[in-house]
mmCIF file as Biopython writes it, N, C-alpha, C and O atoms, coordinates in Angstrom:
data_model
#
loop_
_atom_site.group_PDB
_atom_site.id
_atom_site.type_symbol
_atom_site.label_atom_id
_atom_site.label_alt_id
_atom_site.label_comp_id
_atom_site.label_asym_id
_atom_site.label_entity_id
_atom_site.label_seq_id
_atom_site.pdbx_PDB_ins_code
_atom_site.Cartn_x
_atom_site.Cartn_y
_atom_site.Cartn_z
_atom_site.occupancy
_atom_site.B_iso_or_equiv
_atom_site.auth_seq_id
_atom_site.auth_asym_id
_atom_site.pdbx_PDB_model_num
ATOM 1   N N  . UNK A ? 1  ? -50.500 -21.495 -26.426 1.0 0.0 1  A 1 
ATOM 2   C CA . UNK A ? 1  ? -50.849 -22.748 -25.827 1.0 0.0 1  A 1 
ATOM 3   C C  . UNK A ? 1  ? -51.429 -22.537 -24.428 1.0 0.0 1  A 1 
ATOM 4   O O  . UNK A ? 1  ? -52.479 -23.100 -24.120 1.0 0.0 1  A 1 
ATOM 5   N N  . UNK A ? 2  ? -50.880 -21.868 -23.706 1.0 0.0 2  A 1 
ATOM 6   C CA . UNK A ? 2  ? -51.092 -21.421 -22.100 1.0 0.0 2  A 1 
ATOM 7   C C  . UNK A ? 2  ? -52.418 -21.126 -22.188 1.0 0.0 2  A 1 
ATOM 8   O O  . UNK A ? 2  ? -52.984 -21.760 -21.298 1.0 0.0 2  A 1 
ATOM 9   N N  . UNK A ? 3  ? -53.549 -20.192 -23.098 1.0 0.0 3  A 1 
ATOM 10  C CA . UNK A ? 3  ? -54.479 -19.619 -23.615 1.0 0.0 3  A 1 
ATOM 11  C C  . UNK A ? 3  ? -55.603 -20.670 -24.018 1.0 0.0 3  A 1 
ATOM 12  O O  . UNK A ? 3  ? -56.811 -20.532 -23.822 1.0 0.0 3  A 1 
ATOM 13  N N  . UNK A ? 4  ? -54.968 -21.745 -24.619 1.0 0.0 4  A 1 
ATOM 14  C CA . UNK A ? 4  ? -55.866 -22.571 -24.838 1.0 0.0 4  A 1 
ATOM 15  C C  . UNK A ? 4  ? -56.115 -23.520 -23.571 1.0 0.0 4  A 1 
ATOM 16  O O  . UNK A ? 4  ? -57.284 -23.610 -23.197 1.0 0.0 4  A 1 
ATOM 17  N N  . UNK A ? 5  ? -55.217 -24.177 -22.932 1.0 0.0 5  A 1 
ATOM 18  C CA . UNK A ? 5  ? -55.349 -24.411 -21.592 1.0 0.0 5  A 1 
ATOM 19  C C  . UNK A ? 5  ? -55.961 -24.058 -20.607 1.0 0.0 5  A 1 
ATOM 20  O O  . UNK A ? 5  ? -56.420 -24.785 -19.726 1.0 0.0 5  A 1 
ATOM 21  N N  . UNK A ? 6  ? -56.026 -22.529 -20.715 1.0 0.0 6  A 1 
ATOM 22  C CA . UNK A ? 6  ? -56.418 -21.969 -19.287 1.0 0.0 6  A 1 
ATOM 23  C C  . UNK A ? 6  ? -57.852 -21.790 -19.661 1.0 0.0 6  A 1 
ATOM 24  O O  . UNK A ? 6  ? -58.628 -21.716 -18.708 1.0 0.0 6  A 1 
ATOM 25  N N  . UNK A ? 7  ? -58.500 -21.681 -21.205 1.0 0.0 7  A 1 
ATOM 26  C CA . UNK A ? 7  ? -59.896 -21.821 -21.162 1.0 0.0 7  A 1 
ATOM 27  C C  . UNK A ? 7  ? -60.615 -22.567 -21.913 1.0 0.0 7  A 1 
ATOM 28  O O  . UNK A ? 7  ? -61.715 -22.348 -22.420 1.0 0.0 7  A 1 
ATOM 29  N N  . UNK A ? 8  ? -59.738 -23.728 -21.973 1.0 0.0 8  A 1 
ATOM 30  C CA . UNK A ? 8  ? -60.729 -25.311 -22.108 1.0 0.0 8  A 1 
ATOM 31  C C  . UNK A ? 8  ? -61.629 -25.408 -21.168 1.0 0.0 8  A 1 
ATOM 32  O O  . UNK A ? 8  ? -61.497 -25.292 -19.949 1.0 0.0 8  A 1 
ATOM 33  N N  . UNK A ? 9  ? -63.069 -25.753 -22.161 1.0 0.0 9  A 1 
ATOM 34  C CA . UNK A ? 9  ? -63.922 -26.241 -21.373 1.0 0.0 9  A 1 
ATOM 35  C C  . UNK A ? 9  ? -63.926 -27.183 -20.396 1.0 0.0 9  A 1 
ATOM 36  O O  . UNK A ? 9  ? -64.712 -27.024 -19.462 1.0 0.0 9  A 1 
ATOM 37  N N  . UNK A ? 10 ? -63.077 -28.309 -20.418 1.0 0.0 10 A 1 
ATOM 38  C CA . UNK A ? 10 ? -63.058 -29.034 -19.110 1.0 0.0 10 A 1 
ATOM 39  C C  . UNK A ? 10 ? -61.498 -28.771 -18.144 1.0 0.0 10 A 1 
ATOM 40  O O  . UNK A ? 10 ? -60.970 -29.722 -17.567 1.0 0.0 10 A 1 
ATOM 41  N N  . UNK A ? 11 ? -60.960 -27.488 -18.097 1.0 0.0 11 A 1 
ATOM 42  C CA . UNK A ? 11 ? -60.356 -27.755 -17.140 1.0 0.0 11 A 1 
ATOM 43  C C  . UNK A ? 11 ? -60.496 -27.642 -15.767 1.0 0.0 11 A 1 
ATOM 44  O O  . UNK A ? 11 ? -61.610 -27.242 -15.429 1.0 0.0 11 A 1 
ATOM 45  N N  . UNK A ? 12 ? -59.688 -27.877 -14.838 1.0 0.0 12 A 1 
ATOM 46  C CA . UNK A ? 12 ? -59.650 -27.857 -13.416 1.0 0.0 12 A 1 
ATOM 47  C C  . UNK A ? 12 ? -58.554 -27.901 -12.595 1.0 0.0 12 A 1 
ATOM 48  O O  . UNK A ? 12 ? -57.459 -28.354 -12.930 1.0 0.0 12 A 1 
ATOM 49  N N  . UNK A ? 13 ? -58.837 -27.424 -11.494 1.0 0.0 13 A 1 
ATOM 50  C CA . UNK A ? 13 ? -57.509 -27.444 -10.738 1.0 0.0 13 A 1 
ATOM 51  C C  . UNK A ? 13 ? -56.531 -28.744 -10.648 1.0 0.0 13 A 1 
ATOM 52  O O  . UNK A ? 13 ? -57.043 -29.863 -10.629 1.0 0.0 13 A 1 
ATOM 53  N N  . UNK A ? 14 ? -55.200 -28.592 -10.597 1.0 0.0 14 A 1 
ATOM 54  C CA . UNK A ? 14 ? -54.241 -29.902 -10.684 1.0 0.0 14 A 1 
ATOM 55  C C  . UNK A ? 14 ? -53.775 -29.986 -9.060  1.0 0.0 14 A 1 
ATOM 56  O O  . UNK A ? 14 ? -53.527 -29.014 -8.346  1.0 0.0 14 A 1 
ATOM 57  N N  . UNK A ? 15 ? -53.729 -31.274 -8.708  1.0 0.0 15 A 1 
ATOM 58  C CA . UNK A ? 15 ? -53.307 -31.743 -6.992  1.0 0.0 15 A 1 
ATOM 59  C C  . UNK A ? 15 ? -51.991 -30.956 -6.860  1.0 0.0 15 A 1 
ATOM 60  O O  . UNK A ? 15 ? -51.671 -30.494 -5.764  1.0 0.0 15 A 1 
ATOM 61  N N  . UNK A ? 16 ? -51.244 -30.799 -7.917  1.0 0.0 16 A 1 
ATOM 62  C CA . UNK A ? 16 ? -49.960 -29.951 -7.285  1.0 0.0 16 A 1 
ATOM 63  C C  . UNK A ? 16 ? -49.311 -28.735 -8.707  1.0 0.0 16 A 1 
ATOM 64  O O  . UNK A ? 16 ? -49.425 -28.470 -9.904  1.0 0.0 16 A 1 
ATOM 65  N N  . UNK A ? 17 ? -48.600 -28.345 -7.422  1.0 0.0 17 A 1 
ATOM 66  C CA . UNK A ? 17 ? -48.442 -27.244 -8.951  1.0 0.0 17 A 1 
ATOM 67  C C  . UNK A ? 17 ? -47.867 -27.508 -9.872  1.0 0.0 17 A 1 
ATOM 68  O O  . UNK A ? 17 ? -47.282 -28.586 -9.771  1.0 0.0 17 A 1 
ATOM 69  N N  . UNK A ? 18 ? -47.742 -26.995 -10.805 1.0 0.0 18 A 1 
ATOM 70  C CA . UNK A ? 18 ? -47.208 -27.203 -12.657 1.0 0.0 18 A 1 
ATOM 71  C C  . UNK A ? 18 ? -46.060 -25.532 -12.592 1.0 0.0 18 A 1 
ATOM 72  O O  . UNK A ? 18 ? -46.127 -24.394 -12.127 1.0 0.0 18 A 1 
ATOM 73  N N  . UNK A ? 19 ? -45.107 -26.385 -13.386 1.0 0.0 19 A 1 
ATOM 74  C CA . UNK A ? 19 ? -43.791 -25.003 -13.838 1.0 0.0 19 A 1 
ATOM 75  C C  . UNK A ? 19 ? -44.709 -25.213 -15.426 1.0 0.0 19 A 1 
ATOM 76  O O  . UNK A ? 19 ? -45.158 -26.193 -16.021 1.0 0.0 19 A 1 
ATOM 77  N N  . UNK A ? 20 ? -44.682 -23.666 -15.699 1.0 0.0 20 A 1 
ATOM 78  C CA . UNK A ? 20 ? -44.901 -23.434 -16.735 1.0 0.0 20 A 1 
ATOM 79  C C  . UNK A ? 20 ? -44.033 -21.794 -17.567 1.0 0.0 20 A 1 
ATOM 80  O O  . UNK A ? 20 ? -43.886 -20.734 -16.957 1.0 0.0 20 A 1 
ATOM 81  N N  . UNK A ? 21 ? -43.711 -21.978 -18.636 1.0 0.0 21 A 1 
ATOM 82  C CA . UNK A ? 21 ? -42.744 -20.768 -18.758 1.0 0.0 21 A 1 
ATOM 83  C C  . UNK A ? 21 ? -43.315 -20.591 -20.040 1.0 0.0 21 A 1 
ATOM 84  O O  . UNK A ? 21 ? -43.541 -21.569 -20.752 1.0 0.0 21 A 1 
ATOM 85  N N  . UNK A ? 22 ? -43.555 -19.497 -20.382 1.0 0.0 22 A 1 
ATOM 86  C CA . UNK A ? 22 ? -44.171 -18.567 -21.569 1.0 0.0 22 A 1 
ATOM 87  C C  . UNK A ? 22 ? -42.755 -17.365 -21.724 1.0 0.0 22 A 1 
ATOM 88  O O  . UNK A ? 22 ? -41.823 -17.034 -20.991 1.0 0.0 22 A 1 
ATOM 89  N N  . UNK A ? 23 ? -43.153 -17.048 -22.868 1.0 0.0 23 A 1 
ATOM 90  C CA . UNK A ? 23 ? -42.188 -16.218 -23.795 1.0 0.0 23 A 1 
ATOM 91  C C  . UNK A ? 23 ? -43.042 -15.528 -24.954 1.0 0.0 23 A 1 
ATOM 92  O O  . UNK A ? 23 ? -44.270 -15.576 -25.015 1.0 0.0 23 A 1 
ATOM 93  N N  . UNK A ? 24 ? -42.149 -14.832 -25.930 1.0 0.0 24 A 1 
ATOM 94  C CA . UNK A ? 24 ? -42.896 -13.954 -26.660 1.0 0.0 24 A 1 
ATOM 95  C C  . UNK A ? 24 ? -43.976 -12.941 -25.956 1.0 0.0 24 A 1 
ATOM 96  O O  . UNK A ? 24 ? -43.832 -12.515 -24.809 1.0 0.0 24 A 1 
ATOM 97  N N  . UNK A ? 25 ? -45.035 -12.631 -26.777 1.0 0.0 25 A 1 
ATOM 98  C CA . UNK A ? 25 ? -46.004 -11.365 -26.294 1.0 0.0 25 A 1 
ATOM 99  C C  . UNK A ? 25 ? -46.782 -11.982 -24.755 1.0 0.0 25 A 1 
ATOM 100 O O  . UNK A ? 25 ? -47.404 -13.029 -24.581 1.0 0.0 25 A 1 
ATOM 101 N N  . UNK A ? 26 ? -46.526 -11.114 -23.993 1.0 0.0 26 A 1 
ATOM 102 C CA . UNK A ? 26 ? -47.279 -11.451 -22.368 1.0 0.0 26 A 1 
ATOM 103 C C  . UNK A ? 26 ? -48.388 -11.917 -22.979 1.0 0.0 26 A 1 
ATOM 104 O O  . UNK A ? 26 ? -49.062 -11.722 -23.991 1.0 0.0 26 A 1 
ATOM 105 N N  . UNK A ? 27 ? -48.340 -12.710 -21.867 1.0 0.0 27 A 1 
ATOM 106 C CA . UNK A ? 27 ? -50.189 -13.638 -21.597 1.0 0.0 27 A 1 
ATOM 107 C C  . UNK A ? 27 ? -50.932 -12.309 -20.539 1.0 0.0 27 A 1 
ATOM 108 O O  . UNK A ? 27 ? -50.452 -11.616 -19.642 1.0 0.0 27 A 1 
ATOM 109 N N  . UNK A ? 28 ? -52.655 -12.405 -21.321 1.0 0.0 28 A 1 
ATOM 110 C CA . UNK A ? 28 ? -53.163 -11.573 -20.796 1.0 0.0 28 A 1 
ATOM 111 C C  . UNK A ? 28 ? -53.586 -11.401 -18.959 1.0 0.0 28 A 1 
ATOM 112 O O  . UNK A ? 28 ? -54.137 -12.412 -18.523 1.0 0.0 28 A 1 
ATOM 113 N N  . UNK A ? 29 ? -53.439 -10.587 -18.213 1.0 0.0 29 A 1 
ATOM 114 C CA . UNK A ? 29 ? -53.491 -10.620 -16.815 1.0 0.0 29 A 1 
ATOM 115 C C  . UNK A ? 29 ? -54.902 -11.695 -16.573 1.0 0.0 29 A 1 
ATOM 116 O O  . UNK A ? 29 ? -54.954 -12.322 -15.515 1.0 0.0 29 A 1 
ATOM 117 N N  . UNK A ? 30 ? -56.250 -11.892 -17.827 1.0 0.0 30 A 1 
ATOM 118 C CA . UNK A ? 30 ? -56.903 -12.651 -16.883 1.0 0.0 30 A 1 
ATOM 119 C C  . UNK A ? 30 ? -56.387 -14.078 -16.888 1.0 0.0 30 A 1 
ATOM 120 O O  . UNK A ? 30 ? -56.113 -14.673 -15.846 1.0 0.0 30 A 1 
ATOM 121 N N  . UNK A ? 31 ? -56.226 -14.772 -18.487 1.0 0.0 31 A 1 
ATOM 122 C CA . UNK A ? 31 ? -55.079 -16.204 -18.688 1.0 0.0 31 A 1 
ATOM 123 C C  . UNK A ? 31 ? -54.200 -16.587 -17.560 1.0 0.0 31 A 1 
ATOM 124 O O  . UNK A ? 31 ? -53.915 -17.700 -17.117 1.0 0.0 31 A 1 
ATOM 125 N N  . UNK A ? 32 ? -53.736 -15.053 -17.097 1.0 0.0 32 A 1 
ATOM 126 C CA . UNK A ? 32 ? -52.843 -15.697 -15.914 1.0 0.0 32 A 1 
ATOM 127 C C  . UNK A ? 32 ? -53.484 -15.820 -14.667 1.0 0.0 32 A 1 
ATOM 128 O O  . UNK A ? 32 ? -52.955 -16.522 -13.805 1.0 0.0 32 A 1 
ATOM 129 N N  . UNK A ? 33 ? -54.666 -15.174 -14.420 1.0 0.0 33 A 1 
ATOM 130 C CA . UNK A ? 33 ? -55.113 -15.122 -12.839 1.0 0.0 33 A 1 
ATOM 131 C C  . UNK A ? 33 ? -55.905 -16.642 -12.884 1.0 0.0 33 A 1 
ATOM 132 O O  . UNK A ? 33 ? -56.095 -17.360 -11.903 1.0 0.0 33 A 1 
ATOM 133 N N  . UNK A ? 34 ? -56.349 -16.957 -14.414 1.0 0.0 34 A 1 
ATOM 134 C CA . UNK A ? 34 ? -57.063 -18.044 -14.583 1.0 0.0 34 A 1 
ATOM 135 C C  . UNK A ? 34 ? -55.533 -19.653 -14.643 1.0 0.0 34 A 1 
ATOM 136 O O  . UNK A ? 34 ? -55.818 -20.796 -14.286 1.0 0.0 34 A 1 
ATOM 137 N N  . UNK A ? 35 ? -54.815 -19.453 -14.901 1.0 0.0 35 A 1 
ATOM 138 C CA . UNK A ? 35 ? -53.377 -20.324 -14.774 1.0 0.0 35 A 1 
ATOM 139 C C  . UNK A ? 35 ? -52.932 -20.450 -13.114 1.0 0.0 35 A 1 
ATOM 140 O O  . UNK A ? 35 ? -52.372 -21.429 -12.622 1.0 0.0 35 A 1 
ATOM 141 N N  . UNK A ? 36 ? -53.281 -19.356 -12.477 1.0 0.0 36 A 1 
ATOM 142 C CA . UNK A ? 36 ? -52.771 -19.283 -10.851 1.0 0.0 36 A 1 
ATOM 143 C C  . UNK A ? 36 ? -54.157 -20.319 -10.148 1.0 0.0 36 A 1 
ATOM 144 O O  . UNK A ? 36 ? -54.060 -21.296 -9.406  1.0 0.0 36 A 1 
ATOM 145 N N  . UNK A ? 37 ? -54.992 -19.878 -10.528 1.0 0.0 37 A 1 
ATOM 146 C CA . UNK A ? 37 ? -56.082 -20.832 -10.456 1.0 0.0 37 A 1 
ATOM 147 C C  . UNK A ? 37 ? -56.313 -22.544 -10.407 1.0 0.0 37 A 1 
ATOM 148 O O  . UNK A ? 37 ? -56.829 -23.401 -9.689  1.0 0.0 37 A 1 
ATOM 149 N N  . UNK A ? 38 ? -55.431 -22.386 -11.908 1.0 0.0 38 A 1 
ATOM 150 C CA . UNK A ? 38 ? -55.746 -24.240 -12.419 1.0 0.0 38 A 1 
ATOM 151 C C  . UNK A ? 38 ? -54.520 -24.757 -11.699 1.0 0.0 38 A 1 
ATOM 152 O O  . UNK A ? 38 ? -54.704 -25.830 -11.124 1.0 0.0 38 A 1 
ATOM 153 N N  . UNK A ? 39 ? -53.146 -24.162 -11.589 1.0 0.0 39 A 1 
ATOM 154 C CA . UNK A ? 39 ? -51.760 -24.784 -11.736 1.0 0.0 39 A 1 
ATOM 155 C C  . UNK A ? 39 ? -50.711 -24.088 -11.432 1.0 0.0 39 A 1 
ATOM 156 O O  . UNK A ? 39 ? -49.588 -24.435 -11.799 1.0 0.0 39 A 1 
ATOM 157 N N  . UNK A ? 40 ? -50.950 -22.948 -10.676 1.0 0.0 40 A 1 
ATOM 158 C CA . UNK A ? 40 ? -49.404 -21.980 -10.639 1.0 0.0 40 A 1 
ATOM 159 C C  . UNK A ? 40 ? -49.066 -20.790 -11.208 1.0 0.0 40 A 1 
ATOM 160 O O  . UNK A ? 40 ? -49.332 -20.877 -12.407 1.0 0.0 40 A 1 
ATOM 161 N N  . UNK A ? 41 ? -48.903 -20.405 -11.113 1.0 0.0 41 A 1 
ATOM 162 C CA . UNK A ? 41 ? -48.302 -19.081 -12.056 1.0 0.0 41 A 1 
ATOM 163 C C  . UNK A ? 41 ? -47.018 -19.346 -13.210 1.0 0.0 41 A 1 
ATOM 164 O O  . UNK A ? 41 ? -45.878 -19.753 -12.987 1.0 0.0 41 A 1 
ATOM 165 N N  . UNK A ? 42 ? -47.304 -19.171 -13.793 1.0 0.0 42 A 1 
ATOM 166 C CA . UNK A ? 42 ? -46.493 -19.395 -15.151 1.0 0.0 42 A 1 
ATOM 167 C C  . UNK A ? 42 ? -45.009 -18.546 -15.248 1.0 0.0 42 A 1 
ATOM 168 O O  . UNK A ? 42 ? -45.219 -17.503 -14.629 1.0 0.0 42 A 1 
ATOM 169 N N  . UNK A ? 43 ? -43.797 -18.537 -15.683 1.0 0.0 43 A 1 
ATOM 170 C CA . UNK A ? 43 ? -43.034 -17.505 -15.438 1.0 0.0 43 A 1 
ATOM 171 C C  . UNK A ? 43 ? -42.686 -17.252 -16.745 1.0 0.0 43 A 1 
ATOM 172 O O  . UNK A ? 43 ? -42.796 -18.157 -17.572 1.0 0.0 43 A 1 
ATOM 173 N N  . UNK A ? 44 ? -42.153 -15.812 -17.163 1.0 0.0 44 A 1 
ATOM 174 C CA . UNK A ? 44 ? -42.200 -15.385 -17.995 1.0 0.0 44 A 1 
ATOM 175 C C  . UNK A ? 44 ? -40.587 -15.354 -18.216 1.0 0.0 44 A 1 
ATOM 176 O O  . UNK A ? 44 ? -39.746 -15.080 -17.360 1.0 0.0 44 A 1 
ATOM 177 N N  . UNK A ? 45 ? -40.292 -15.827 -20.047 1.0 0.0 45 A 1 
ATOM 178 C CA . UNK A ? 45 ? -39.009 -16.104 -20.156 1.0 0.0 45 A 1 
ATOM 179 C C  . UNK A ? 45 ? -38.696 -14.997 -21.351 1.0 0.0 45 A 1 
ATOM 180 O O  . UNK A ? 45 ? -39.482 -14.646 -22.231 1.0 0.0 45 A 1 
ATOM 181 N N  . UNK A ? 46 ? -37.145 -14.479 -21.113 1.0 0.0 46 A 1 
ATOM 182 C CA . UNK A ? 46 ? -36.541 -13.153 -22.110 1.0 0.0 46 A 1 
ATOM 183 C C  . UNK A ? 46 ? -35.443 -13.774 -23.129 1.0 0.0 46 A 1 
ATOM 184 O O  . UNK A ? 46 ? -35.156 -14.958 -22.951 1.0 0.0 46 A 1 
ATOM 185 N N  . UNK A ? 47 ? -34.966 -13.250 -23.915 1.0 0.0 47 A 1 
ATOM 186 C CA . UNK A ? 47 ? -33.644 -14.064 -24.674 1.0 0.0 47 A 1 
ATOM 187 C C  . UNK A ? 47 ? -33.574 -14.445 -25.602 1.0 0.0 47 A 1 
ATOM 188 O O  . UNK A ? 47 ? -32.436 -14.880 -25.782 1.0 0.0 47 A 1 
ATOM 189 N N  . UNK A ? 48 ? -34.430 -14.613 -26.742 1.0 0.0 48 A 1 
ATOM 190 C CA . UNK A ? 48 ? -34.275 -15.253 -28.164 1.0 0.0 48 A 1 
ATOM 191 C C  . UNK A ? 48 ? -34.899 -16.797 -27.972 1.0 0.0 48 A 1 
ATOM 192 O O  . UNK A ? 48 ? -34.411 -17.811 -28.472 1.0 0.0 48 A 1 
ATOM 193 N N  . UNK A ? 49 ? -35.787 -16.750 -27.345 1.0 0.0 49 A 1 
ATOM 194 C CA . UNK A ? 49 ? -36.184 -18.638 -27.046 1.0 0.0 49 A 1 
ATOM 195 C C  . UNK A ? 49 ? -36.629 -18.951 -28.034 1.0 0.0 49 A 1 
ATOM 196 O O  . UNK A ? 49 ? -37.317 -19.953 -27.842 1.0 0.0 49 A 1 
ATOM 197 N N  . UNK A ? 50 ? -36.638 -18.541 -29.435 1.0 0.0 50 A 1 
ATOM 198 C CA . UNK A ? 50 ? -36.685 -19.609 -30.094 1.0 0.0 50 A 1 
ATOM 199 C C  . UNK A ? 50 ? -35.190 -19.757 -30.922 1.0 0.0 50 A 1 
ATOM 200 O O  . UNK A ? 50 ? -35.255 -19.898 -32.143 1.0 0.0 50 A 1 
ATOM 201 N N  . UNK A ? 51 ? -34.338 -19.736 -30.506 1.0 0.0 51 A 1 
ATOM 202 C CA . UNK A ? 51 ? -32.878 -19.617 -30.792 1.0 0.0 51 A 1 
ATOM 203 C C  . UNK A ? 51 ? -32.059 -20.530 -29.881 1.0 0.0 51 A 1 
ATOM 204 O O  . UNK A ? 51 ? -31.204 -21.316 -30.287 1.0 0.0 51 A 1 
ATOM 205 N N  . UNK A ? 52 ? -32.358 -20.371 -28.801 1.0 0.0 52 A 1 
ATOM 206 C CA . UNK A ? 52 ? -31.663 -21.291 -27.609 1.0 0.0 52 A 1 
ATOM 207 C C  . UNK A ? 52 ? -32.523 -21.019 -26.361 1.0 0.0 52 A 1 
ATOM 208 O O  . UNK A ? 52 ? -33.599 -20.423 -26.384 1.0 0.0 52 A 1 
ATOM 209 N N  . UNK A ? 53 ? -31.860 -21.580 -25.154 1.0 0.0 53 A 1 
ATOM 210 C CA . UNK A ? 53 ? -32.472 -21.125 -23.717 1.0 0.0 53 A 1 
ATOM 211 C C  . UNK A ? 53 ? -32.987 -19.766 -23.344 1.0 0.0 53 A 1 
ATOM 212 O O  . UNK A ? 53 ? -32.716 -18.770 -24.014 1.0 0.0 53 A 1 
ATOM 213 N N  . UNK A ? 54 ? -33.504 -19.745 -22.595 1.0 0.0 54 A 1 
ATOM 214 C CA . UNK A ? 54 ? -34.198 -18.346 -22.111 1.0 0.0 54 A 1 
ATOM 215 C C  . UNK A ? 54 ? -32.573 -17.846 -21.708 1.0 0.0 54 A 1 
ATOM 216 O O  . UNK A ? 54 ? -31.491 -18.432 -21.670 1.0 0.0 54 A 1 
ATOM 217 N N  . UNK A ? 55 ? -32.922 -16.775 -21.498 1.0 0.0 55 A 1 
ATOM 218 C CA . UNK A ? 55 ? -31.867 -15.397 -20.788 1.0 0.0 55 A 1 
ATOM 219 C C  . UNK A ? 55 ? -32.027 -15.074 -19.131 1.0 0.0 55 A 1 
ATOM 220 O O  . UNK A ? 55 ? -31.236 -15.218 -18.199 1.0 0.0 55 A 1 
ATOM 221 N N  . UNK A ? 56 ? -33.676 -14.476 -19.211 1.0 0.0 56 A 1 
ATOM 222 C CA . UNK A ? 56 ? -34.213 -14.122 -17.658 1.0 0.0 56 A 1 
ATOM 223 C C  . UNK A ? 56 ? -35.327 -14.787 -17.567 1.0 0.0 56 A 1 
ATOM 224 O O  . UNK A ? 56 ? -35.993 -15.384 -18.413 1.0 0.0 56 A 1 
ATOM 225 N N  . UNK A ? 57 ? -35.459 -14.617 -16.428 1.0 0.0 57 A 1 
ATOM 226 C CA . UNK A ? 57 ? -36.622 -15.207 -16.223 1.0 0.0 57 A 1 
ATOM 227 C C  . UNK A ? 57 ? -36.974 -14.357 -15.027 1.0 0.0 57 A 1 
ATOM 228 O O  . UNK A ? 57 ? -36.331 -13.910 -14.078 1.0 0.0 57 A 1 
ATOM 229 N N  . UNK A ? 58 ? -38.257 -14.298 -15.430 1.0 0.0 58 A 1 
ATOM 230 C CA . UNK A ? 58 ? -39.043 -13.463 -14.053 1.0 0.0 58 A 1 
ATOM 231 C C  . UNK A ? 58 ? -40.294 -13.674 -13.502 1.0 0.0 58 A 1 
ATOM 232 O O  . UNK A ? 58 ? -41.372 -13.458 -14.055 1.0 0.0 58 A 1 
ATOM 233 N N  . UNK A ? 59 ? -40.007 -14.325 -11.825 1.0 0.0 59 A 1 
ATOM 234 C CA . UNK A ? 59 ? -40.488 -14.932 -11.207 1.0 0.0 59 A 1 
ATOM 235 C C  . UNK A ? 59 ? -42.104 -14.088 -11.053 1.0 0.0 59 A 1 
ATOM 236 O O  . UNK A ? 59 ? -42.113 -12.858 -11.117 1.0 0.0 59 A 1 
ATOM 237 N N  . UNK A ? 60 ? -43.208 -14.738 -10.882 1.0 0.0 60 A 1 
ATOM 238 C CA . UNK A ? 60 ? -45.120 -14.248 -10.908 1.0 0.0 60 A 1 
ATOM 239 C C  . UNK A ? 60 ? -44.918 -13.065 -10.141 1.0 0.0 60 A 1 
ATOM 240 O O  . UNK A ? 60 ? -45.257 -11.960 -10.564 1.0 0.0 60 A 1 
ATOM 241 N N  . UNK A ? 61 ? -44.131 -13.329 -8.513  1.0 0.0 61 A 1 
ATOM 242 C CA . UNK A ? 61 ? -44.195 -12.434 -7.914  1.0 0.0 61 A 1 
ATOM 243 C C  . UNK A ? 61 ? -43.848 -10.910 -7.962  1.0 0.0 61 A 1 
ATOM 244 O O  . UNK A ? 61 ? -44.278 -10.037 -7.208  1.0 0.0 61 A 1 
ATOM 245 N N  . UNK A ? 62 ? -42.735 -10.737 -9.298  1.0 0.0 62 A 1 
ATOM 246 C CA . UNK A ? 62 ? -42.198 -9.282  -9.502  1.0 0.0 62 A 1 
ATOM 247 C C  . UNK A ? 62 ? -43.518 -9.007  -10.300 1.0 0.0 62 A 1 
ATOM 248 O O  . UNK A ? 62 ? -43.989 -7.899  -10.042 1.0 0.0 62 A 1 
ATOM 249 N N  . UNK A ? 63 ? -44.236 -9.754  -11.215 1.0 0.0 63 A 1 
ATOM 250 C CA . UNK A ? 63 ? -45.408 -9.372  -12.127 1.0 0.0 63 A 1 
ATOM 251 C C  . UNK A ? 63 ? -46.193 -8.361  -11.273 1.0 0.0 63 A 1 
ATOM 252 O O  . UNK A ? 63 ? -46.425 -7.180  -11.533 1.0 0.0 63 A 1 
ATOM 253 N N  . UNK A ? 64 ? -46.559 -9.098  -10.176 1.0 0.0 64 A 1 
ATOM 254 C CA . UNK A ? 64 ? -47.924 -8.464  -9.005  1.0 0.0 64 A 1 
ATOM 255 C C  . UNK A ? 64 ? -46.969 -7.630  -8.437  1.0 0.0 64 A 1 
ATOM 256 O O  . UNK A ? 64 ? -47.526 -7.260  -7.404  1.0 0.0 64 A 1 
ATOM 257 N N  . UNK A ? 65 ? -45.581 -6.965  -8.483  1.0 0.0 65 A 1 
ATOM 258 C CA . UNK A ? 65 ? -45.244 -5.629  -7.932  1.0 0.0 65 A 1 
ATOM 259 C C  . UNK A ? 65 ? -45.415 -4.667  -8.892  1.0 0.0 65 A 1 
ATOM 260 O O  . UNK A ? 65 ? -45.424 -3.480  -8.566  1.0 0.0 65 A 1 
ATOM 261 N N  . UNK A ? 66 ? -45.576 -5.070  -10.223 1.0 0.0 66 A 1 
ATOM 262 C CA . UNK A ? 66 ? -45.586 -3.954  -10.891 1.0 0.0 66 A 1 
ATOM 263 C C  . UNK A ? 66 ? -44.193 -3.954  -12.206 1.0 0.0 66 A 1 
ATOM 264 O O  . UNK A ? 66 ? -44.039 -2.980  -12.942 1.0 0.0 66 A 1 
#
C-alpha cells in the first residue's frame, strides 16, 4: 500500500506529518525517501502483525544509521 501511495500520479506533500507503520518485506530505500518527502517517514513494525500488535518498532532514524 505505502508503494502505491508514494507513486501515485497525483500525490503531494501533506501540511503535517502522517504516522505510518509498515511490516513484512522492507519498503524499498527510494518508496521511503519518496514517503519522507510526501508525509514522514514510515516506521517499520516486527512481531507476527498479522496475528496481533507489532513487537518492535524501529524508529526512520536507526534506518539512516545503518
Amino acid at each position: 500500500m505505502l508503494d502505491i501511495v508514494a507513486n501515485a500520479p497525483h500525490a503531494h506533500a501533506l501540511q503535517r506529518p502522517l504516522r505510518m507503520i509498515t511490516g513484512a518485506a522492507p519498503r524499498s530505500p527510494a518508496t521511503i525517501e519518496r514517503l519522507e518527502e510526501l508525509a514522514g517517514a514510515p516506521m517499520r513494525a516486527y512481531g507476527l502483525t498479522e496475528v496481533y500488535g507489532p513487537y518492535t518498532f524501529i524508529p526512520s532514524a536507526v534506518r539512516h544509521a545503518g
